[in-house]
N, C-alpha and C positions, 0 to 999 in steps of 0.2 A: 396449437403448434403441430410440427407435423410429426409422427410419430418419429421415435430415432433421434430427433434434434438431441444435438449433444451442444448443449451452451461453452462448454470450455474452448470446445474448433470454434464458433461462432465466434466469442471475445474475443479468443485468440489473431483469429485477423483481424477482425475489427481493432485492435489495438496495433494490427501492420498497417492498419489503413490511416491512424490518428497519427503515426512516424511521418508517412507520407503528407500528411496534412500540416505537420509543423506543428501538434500540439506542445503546450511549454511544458506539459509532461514527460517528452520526450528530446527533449533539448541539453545534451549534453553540457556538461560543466567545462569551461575555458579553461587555459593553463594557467591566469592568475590566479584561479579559484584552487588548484590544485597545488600550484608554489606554493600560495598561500599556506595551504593545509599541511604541507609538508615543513613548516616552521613553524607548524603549533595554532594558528590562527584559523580556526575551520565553525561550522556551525552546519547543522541541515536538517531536514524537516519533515515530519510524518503528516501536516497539514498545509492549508494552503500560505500562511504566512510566520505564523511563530515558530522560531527554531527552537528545537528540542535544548533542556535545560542542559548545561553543561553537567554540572550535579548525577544527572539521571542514568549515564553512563558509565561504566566497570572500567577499571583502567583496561587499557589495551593492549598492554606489555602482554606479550605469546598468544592475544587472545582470539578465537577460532569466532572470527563474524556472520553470521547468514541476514544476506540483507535478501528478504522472502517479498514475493511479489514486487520488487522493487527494480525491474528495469528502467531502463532512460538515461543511462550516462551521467546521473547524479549524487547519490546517496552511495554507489556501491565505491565509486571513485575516489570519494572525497574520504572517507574510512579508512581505502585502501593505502593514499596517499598520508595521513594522519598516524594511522600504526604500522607505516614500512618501516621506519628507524627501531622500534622497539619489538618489530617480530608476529606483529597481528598476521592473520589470515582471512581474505575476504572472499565468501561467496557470493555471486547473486544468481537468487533462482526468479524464475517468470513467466510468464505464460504464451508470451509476445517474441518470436523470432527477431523479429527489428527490434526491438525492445531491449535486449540483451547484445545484440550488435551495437547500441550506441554505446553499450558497456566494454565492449571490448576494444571501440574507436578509440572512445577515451584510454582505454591501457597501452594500448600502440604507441596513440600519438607519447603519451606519458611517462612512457616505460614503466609501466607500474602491473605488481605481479597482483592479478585475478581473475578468477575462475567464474565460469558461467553455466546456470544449468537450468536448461528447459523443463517446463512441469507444472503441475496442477498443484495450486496451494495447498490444497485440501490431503495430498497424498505425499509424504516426505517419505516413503521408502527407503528411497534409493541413500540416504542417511540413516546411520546407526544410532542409538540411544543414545541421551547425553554429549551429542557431537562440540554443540556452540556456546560460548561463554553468555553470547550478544544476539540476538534476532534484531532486527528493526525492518518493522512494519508498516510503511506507510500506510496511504489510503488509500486500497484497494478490496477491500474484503467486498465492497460492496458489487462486486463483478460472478460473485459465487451466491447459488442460492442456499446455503447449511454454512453459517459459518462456528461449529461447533466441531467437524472435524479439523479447521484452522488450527483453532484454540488447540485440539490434542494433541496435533501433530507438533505444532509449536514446543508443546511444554514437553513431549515426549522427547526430542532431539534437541534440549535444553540442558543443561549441566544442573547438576542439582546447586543453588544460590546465581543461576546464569538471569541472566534479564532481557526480557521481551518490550520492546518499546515499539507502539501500537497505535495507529491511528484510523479513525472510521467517522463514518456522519451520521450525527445525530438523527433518528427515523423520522422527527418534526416536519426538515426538508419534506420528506413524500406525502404529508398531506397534500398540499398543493398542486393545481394544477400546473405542468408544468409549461407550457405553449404560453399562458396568460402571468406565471411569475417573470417566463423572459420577456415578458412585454413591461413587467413593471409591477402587475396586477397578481398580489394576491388572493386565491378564492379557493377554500379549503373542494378538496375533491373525493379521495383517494382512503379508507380508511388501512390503519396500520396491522401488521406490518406490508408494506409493500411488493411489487413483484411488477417487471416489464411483462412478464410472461402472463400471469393472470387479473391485473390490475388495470388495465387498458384494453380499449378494443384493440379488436382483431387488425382494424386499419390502421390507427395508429402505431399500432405495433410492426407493421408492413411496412410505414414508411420510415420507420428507427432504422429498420434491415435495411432497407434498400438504401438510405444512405450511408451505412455502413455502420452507423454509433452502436457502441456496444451498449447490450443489456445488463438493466441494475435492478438490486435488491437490495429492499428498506430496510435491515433488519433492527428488531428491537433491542434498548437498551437491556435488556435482561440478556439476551443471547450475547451482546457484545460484551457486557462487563460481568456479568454474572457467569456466562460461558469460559471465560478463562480462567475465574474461582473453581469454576467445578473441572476445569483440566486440573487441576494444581500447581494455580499459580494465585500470588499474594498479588493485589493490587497496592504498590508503594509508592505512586504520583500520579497524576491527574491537572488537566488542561482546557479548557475549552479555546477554538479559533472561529475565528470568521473568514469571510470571502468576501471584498467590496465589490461593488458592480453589483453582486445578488438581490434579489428583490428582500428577501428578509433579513437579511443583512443589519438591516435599519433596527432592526427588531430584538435581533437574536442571534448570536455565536451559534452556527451550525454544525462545527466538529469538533471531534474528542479528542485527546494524547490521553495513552494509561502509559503506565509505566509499571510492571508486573516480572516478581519475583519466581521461582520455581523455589518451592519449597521444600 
């Protein structure tokens, strides 16, 4: 790489560039999805298909939310709309300028009060100790290569008994090639844990860039669940999901849900 490369500007458009493309990661929530949630009827998701257990979350009444990594006019919306009646407060921080624009389309169109802030997962500064009752963390960590300052910052600006609800993929995914799993074809490649940056050639890697797709890291189950043990936090539920269409699919649930306490 070239010296200087700063991977957070590089995701960072690259996820301006998947808004422009229509990824359904980035596909704002309708207003029936929002009535809905405004009459108690809501559900949404830190993986590709399973909604997060009802169970897993803190009542909401007064409760200060940080949906972290999670722009796309989804997850921060549907919270916001859920806990307007009893007083919640929603942020969503992100890394993606468009990203957080489809979050504030959705408040507009919506009328619904929430806040938006640009930023690096990895760096919650600009929040004070103990700020959130709630984090929820989709599946994004894999867009950072440490995700060990995640987990601190997390638990740092966590309430003590607040709860982080967490989603990430399984490092099995990154054995495999990936060009021949989108063909259908499994063949192990890649040993763990992975890296666009050091795990692929240099051409491959050139042409991820040039089309714009953002760079991903494999990381291990030790650093994903054992990493936010040792931030201090409790792991108190647990998930696994899959992806149809995927080639291992057939196989194997490729992502996590935890569900993790501040102790």
């Amino acid at each position: 790489m070239t010296p200087g490369f700063d991977i957070r500007t590089y995701n960072s458009h690259a996820w301006d560039v998947a808004v422009e493309l229509g990824s359904e990661w980035t596909l704002p929530v309708d207003a029936v999805t929002i009535a809905k949630a405004r009459r108690g009827d809501w559900s949404i998701v830190l993986t590709p298909t399973k909604p997060i257990p009802a169970e897993w979350f803190p009542p909401l009444d007064n409760a200060a939310i940080l949906c972290l990594a999670s722009g796309g006019g989804q997850q921060g919306p549907i919270l916001a709309a859920a806990g307007e009646a009893v007083g919640a407060s929603v942020v969503v921080f992100d890394n993606s300028p468009r990203q957080l624009e489809r979050d504030r389309e959705v408040a507009r169109r919506e009328k619904l009060s929430l806040k938006t802030v640009e930023g690096d997962m990895a760096d919650l500064s600009r929040f004070a100790d103990a700020s959130f009752d709630l984090i929820v963390h989709p599946c994004s960590n894999l867009f950072v290569p440490d995700v060990y300052p995640v987990w601190r910052e997390a638990a740092r600006v966590l309430k003590p008994g607040g709860v982080l609800l967490a989603g990430f993929i399984n490092p099995i995914l990154y054995l495999f090639d990936q060009k021949k799993a989108d063909a259908g074809v499994l063949e192990v490649r890649h040993r763990l844990p992975y890296s666009d940056l050091t795990s692929i050639s240099a051409e491959e890697r050139r042409e991820y860039m040039a089309a714009q797709e953002a760079l991903e890291f494999g990381h291990t189950l030790t650093d994903q669940i054992a990493g936010q043990i040792e931030a201090g936090l409790a792991i108190t539920g647990f998930y696994e999901d899959g992806w149809p269409g995927m080639a291992l699919h057939e196989y194997t649930e490729m992502f996590v849900a935890t569900r993790a306490m501040k102790i």
